[in-house]
C-alpha positions as CSV (number, residue, x, y, z in Angstrom):
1,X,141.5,186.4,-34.7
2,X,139.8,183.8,-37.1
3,X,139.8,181.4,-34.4
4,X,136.4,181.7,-32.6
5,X,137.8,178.9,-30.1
6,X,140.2,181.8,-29.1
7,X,137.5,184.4,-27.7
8,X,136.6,182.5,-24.8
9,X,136.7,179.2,-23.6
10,X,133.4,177.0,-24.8
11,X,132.9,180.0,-27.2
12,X,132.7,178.3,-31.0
13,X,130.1,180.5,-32.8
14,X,128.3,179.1,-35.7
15,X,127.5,182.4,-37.2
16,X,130.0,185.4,-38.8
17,X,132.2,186.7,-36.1
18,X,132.5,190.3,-36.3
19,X,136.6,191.7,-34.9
20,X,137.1,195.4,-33.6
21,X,134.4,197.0,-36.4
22,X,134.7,200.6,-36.9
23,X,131.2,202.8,-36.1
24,X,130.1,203.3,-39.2
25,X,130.5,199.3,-40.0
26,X,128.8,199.0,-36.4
27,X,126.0,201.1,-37.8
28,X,125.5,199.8,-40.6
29,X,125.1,196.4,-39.6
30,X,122.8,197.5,-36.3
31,X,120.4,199.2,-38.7
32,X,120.3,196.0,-41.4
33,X,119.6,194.1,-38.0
34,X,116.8,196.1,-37.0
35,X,118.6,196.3,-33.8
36,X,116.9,200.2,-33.6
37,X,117.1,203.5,-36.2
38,X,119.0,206.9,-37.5
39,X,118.3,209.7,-36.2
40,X,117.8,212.5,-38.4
41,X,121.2,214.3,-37.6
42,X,122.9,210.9,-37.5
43,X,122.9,209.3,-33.9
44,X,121.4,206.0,-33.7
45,X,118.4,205.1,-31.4
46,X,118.0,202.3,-29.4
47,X,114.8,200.9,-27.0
48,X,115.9,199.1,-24.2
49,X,112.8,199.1,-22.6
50,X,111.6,197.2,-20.2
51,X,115.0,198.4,-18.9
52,X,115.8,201.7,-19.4
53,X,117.9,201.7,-16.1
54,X,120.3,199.1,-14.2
55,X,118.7,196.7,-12.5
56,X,120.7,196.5,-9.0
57,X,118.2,193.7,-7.7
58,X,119.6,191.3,-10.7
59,X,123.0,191.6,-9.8
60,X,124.8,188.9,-8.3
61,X,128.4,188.7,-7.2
62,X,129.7,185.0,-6.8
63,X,131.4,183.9,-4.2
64,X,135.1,182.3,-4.8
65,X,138.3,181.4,-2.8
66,X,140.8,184.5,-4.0
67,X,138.3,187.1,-3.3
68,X,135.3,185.9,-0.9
69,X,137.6,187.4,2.0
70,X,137.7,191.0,0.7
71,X,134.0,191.4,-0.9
72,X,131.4,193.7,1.0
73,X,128.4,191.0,1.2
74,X,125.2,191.7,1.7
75,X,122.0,194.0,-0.1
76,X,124.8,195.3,-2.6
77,X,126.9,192.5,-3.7
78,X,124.3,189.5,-2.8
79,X,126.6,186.5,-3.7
80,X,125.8,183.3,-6.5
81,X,127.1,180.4,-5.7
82,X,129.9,179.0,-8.3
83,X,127.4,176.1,-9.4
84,X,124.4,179.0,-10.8
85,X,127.8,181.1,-12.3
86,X,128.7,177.9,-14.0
87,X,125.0,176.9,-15.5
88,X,124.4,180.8,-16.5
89,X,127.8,180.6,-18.5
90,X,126.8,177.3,-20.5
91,X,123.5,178.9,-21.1
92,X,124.9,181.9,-22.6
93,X,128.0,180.2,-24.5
94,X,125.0,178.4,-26.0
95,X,122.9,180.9,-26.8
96,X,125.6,182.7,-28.4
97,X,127.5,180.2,-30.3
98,X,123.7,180.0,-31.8
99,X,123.4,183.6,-33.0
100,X,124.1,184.7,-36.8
101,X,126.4,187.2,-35.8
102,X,128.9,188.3,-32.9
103,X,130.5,191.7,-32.4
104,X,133.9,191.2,-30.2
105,X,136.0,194.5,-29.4
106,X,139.3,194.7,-27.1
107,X,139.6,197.6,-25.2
108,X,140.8,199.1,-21.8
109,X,139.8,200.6,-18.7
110,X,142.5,202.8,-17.0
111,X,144.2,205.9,-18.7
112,X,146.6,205.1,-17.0
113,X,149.2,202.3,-18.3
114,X,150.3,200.5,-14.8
115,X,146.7,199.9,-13.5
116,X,144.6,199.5,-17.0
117,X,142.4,196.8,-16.9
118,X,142.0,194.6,-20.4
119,X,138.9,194.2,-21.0
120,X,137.0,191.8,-24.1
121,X,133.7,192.1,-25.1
122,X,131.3,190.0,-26.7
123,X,128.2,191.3,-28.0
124,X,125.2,189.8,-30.1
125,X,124.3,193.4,-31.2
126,X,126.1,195.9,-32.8
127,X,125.1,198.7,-31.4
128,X,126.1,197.1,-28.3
129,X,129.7,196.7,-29.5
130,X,129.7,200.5,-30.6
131,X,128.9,201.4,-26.8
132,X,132.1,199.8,-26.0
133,X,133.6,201.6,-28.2
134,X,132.4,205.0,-27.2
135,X,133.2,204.3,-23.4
136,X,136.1,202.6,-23.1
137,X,140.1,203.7,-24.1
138,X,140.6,201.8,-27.8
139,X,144.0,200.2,-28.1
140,X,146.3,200.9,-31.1
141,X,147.2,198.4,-33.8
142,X,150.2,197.4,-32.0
143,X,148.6,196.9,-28.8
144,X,145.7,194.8,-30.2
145,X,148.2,192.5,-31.6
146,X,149.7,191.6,-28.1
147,X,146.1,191.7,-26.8
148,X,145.4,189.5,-23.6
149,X,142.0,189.9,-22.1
150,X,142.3,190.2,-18.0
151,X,138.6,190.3,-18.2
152,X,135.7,189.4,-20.7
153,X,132.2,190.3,-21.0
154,X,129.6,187.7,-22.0
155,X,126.5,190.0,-23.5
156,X,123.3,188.2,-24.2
157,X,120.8,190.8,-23.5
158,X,117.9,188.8,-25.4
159,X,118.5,185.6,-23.6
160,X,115.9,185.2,-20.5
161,X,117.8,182.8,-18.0
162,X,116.4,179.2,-17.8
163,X,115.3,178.0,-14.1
164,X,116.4,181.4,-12.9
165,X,114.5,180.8,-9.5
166,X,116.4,177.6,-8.7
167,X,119.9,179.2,-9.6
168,X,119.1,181.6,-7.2
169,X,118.3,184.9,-9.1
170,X,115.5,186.9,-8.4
171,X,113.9,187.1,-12.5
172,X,114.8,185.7,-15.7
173,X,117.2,189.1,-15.9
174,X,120.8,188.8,-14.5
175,X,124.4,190.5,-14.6
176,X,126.9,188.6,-12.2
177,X,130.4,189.6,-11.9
178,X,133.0,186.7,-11.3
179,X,136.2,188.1,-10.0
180,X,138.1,185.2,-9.3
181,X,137.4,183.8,-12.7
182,X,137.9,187.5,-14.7
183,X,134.3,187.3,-15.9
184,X,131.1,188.9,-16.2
185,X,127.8,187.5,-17.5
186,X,124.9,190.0,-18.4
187,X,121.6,188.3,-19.8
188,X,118.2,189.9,-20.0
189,X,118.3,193.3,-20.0
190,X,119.2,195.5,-23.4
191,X,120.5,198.7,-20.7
192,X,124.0,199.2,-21.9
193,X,125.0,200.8,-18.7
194,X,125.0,197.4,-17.1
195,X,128.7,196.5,-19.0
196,X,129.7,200.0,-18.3
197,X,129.3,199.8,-14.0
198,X,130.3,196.1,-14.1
199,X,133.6,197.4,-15.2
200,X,133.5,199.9,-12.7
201,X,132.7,197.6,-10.1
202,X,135.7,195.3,-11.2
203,X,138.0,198.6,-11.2
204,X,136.7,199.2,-7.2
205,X,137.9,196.3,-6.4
206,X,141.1,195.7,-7.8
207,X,142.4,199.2,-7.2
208,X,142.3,199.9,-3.9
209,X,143.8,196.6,-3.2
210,X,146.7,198.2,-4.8
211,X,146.6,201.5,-2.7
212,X,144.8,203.5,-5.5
213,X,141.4,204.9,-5.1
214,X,138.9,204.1,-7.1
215,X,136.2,207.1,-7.4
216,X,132.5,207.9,-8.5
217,X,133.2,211.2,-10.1
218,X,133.6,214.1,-12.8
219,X,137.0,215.9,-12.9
220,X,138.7,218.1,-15.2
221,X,141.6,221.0,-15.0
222,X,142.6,224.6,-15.6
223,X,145.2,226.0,-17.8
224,X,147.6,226.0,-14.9
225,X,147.2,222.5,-14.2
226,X,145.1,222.7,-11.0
227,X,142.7,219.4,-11.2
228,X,139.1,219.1,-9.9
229,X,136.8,216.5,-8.6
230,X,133.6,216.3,-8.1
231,X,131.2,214.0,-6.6
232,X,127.7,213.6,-6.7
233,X,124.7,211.1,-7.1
234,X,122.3,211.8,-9.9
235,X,120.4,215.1,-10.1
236,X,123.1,217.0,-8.0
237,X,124.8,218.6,-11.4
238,X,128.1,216.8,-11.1
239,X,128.1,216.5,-15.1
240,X,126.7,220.1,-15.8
241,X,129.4,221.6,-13.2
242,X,132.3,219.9,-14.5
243,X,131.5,221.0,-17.9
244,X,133.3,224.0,-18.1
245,X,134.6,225.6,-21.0
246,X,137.1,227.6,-19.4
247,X,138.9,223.8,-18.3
248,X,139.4,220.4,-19.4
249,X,137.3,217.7,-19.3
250,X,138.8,214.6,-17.9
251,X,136.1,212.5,-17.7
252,X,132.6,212.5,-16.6
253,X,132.1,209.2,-13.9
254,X,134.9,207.6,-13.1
255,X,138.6,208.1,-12.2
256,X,141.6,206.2,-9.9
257,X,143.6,208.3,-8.3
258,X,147.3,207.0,-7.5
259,X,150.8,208.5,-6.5
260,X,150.8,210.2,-9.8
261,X,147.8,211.8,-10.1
262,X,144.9,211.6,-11.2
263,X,143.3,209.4,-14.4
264,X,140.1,208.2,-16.0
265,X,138.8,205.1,-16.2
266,X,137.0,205.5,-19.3
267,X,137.2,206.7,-23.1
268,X,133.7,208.5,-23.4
269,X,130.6,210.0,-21.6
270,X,127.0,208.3,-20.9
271,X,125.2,211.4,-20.4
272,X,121.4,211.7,-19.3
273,X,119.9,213.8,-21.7
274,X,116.1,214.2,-21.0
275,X,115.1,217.9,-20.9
276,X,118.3,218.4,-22.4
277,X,119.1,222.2,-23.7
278,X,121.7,223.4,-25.9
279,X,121.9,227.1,-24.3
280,X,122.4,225.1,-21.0
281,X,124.4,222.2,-21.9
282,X,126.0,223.2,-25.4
283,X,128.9,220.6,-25.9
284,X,126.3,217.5,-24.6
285,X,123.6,219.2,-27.0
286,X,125.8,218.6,-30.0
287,X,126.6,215.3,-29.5
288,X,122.9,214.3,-30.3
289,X,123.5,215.7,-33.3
290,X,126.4,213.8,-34.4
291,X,127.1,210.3,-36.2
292,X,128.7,207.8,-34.0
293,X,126.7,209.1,-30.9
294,X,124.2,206.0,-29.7
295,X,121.3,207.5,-27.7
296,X,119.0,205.1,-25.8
297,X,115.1,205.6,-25.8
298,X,114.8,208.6,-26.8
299,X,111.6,209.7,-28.4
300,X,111.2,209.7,-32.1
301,X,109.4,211.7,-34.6
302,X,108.6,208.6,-36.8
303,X,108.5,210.5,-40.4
304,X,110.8,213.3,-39.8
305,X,113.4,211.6,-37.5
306,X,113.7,214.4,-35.2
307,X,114.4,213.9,-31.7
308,X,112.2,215.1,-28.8
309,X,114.3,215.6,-25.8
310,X,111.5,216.7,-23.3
311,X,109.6,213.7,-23.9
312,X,110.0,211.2,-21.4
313,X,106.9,208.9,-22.2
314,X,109.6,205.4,-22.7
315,X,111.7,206.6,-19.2
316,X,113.3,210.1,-17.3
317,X,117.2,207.8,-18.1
318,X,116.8,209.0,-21.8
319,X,121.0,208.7,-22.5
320,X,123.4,209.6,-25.2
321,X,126.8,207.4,-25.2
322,X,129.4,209.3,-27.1
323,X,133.5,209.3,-27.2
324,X,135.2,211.9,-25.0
325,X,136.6,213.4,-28.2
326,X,133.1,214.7,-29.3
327,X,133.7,217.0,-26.6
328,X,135.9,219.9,-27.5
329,X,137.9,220.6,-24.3
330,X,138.3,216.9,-23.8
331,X,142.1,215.8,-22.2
332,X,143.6,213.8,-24.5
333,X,145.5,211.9,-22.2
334,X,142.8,211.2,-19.7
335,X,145.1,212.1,-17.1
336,X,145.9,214.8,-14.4
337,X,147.8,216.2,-11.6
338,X,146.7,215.7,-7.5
339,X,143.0,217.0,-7.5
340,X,143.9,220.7,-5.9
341,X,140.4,220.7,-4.8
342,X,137.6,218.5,-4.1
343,X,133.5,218.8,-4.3
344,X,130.9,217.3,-2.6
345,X,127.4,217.9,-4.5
346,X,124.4,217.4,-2.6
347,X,120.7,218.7,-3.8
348,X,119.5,219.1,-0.5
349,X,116.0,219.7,-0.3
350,X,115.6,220.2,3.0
351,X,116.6,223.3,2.4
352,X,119.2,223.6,5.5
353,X,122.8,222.6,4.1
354,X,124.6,226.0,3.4
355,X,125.3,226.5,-0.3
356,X,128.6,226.4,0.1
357,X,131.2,225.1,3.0
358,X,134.8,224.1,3.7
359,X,135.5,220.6,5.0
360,X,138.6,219.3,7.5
361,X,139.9,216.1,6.6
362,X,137.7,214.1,8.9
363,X,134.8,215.8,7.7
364,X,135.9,215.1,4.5
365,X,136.1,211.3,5.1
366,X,132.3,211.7,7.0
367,X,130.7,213.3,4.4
368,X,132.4,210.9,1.9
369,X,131.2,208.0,3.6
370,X,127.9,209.4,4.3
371,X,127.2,210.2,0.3
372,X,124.1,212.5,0.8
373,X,121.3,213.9,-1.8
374,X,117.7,213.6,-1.6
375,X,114.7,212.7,-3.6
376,X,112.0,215.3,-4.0
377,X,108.7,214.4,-4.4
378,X,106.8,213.0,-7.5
379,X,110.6,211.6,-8.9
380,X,109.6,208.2,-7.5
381,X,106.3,206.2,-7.2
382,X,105.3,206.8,-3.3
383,X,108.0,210.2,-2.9
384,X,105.6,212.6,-1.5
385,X,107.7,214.6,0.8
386,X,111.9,214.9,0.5
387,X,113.3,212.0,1.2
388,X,117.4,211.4,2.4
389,X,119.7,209.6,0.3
390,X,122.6,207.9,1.5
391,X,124.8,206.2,-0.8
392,X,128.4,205.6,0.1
393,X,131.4,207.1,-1.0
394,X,128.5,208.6,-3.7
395,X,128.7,205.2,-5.1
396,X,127.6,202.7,-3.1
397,X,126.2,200.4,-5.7
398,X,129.5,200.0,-7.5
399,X,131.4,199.2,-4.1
400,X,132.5,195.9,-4.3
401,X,134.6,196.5,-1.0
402,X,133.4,198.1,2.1
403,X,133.0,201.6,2.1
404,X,135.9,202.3,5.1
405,X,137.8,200.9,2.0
406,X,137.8,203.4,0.2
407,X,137.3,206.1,3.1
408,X,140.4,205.0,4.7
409,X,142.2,206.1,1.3
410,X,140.7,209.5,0.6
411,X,141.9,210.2,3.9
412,X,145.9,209.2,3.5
413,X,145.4,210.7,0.2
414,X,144.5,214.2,2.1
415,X,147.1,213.5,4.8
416,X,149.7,213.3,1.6
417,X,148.3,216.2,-0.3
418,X,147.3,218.8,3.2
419,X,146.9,221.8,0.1
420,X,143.8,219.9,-1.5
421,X,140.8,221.3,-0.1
422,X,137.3,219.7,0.2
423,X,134.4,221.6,-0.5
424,X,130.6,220.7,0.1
425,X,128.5,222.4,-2.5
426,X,124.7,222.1,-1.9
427,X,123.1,222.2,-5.4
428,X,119.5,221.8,-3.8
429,X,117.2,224.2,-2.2
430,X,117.0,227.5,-0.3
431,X,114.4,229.7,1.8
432,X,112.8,226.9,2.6
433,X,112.1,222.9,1.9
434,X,111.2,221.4,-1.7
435,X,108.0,223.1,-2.3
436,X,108.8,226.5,-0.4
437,X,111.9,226.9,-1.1
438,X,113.7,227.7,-4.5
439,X,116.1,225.9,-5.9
440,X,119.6,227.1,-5.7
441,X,120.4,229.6,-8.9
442,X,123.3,228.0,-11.5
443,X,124.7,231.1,-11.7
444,X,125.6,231.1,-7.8
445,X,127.0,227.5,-7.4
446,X,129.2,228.4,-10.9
447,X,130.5,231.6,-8.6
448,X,130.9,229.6,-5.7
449,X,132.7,226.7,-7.7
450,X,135.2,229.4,-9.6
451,X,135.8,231.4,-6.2
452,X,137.3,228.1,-5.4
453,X,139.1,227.3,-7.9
454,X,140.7,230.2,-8.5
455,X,141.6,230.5,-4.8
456,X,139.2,233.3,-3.7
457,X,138.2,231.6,-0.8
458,X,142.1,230.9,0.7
459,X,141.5,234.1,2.7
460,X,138.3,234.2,3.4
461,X,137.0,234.4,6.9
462,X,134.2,231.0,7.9
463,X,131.8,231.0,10.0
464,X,131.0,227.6,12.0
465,X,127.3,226.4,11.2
466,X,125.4,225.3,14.7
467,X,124.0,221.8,13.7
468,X,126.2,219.8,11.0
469,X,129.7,222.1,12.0
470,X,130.8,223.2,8.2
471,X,132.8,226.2,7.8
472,X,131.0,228.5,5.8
473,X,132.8,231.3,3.8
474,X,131.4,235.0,5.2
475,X,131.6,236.2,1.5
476,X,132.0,234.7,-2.1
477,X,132.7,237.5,-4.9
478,X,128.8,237.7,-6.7
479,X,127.0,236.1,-4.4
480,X,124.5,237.7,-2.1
481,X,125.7,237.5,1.6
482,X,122.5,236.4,3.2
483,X,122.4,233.3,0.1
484,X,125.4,231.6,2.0
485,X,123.9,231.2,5.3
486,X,120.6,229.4,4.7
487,X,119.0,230.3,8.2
488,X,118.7,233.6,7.2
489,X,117.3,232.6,4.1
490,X,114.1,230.9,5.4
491,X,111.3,233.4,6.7
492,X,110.1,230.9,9.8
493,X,113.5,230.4,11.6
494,X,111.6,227.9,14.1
495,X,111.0,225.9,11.3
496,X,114.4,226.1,9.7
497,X,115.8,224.7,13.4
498,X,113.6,221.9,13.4
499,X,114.2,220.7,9.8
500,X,117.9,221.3,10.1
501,X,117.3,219.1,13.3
502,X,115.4,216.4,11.7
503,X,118.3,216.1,8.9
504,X,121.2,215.8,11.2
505,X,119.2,213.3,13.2
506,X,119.2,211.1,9.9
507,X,123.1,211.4,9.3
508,X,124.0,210.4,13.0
509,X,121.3,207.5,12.6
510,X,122.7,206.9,9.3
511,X,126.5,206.8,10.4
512,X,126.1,204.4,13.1
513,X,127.1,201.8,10.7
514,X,130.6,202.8,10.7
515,X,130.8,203.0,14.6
516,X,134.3,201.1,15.2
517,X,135.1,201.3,11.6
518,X,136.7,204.6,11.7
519,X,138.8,207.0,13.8
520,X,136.9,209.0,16.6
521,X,137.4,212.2,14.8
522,X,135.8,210.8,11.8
523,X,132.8,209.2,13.9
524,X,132.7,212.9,15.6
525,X,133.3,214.6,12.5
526,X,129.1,214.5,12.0
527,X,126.6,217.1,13.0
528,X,125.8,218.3,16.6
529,X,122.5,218.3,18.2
């Protein structure tokens, strides 16, 4: 590993090369860089600010022979043409081989063994190199001796790209993923998420090439082996909700799912942590107070050290990276059987999605594809009313293949497995729209979410809903009756009707996307008006 010449091609640092460092070694040389501080319980603080978020506009995916064919062009993988991959590369090999110290660490992506993806990283920070560490699978001696990168990272978060207009990018900031060439550049921003969801992106599109789906979600098990998914886009509690004590924590993002089972891609959690609690989210909590845990832009007390979780004066994406093994119900193996059930979330806050409802398989594969949540006001600049959300498969900007990709295989997934059942939970709002209404109790969803899980629901009677069609359960064991029917939760019922129609109107205008792309009971599978 002395070689430098043997990290990457064009790669021949000047400086010390740092190999596989441990976290405390990571630490200590982040801190003598400056590169941020110690917390006072022992996580280290970085600012990443101006970006404290990905930047999706700044990502680029180039355009080459093996995959240009298969790639889903257009506003989520805009392409780069070979020519501005190749000049960004030089620029960064330069700017690197310059820098007084490197930080490389091998590691994986993929619990499981036949689809793992190798991954090498090169970092000019430390505390960069310890993120790796924390969210990816770290191979054993033995394996890092027969070590051959399938892809490698190039990290230059400080370098501001040359010419950027001419090359095609939209700022000086860019992250461009090279899947014919087993590369990915990132230069410009200091967010650590953006190695994390490159990878992610690579793993959607080599996967499902293979017949495995690659998946956006949480997903852990109970004693008796019965595995869990659940999807959702931010703010619809798919981390909360999979935390449970009483079952195994998988993972928290990201998971394949093949003819074995389930597995996770990942080694750790990225967990937003703003307004954080420890009676709410105990096992999260804790891991701010640990060593090894690398937060990002959370607010300091300057002579104490203390953290200030509520304060969200740098950004609301306050995060805490932190291996799985900090939490203590973590699965060891990162593995698990055929999900036995399957959740939507959705924070409506429309106010009209029932709390609760049972999907068929091509509702299933609608809802999937449709990827629904929505904004309430004052979360964005402009947001003053509830706006709809539709991101596909609940991922859409990690899709590097078309979502009917990746639809097309949760469906022959549920035609293999007909005793997994789908579930839409609506997270969001009740008795009314955001800013009538009240947001749905944690307490209920938790005894909606374990009535399915333990199978409460198998012999349950379902009512059919009049505008989107979901079978909703006629009882769930501590649950108020009238709760599960949100009609009968809204005082004006007039103007229940004419919100639930304005919602359905958007998924049908929505889904007309996928017209041809999937089966007629799919396309039908939508609301009714």
């Amino acid at each position: 590993m002395s070689d430098h010449t043997s990290i990457f091609p064009g790669l021949d640092p000047q400086g010390e090369v740092h190999w596989q460092l441990s976290p405390a070694e990571l630490i200590e040389e982040a801190v003598s860089n400056g590169e941020g501080e110690l917390t006072a319980e022992g996580p280290f603080n970085a600012i990443t600010a101006p970006h404290t978020g990905r930047s999706p506009k700044d990502r680029f995916v180039v355009r080459g022979p093996k995959s240009e064919g298969n790639i889903w062009w257009g506003a989520v993988n805009v392409e780069v043409s070979p020519e501005s991959y190749e000049e960004l590369k030089r620029q960064i090999l330069n700017y690197l081989n310059e820098q007084p110290n490197l930080y490389v660490r091998d590691v994986y992506a993929g619990a499981d063994e036949a689809h793992r993806l190798s991954v090498r990283v090169v970092n000019e920070a430390a505390w960069s190199n310890l993120f790796i560490y924390n969210m990816f699978l770290r191979p054993s001696a033995a394996q890092l001796a027969d070590f051959s990168p399938e892809f490698t990272i190039l990290h230059a978060p400080h370098l501001k790209v040359e010419g950027w207009q001419a090359l095609g990018f939209n700022t000086s900031t860019a992250v461009v993923v090279n899947p014919d060439a087993g590369v990915v550049l990132v230069a410009g921003t200091k967010y650590a998420g953006e190695m994390k969801k490159s990878i992610f992106g690579v793993m959607n599109y080599l996967l499902p090439l293979k017949d495995v789906l690659s998946m956006h979600c949480s997903a852990n098990i109970g004693e008796d082996g019965d595995t869990a998914l659940f999807f959702g886009l931010s703010g619809t509690g798919k981390t909360t909700l999979s935390a449970d004590p009483t079952r195994g924590l998988i993972g928290d993002d990201e998971h394949g799912w093949d003819e074995d089972g389930i597995f996770n891609f990942e080694g750790g959690c990225y967990a937003k942590v703003i307004r954080l609690s420890e009676e709410a989210e105990p096992d999260i909590y804790a891991t701010t107070r640990r060593f090894g845990t690398i937060l990002e832009n959370v607010v300091v007390d300057e002579e104490t050290r203390e953290l200030d979780l509520d304060d969200d004066s740098i950004t609301e994406n306050t995060r805490a990276s932190y291996p799985l093994h900090f939490i203590s119900n973590f699965v060891e193996s990162g593995q698990g059987n055929h999900p036995k059930n399957i959740f939507f979330l959705t924070a409506d806050a429309f106010g009209v999605l029932p709390p609760i409802a049972r999907l068929t398989k091509d509702q299933a594969m609608y809802y999937f594809l449709s990827g629904y949540t929505a904004k309430v006001a004052g979360t964005e600049r402009g947001v003053t009313e509830p706006q709809a959300t539709f991101s596909a498969c609940f991922g859409s900007p990690f899709l590097l293949l078309p979502p009917s990709r990746y639809a097309k295989l949760l469906g022959q997934k549920l035609e293999a497995h007909p005793d997994t059942k789908v579930w839409l939970i609506n997270t969001g709002w009740s008795g009314g729209p955001y800013g009538v209404g009240k947001r749905m109790p944690i307490k209920y969803t938790r005894a909606m979410l374990h009535a399915a899980l333990d199978g409460d629901l198998d012999d349950v009677e379902t009512e059919t809903d009049g505008y989107f069609g979901l079978h909703i359960p006629t009882e769930v064991p501590g649950v108020p009756s009238e709760v599960l029917h949100p009609r009968e939760t809204w005082a004006d019922k007039a103007a229940y009707d004419a919100q639930a129609h304005k919602l359905a109107s958007m998924f049908n205008n929505n889904f007309q996307k996928y017209e041809g792309k999937v089966t007629d009971g799919v396309a039908s599978a939508g609301p009714k008006l």
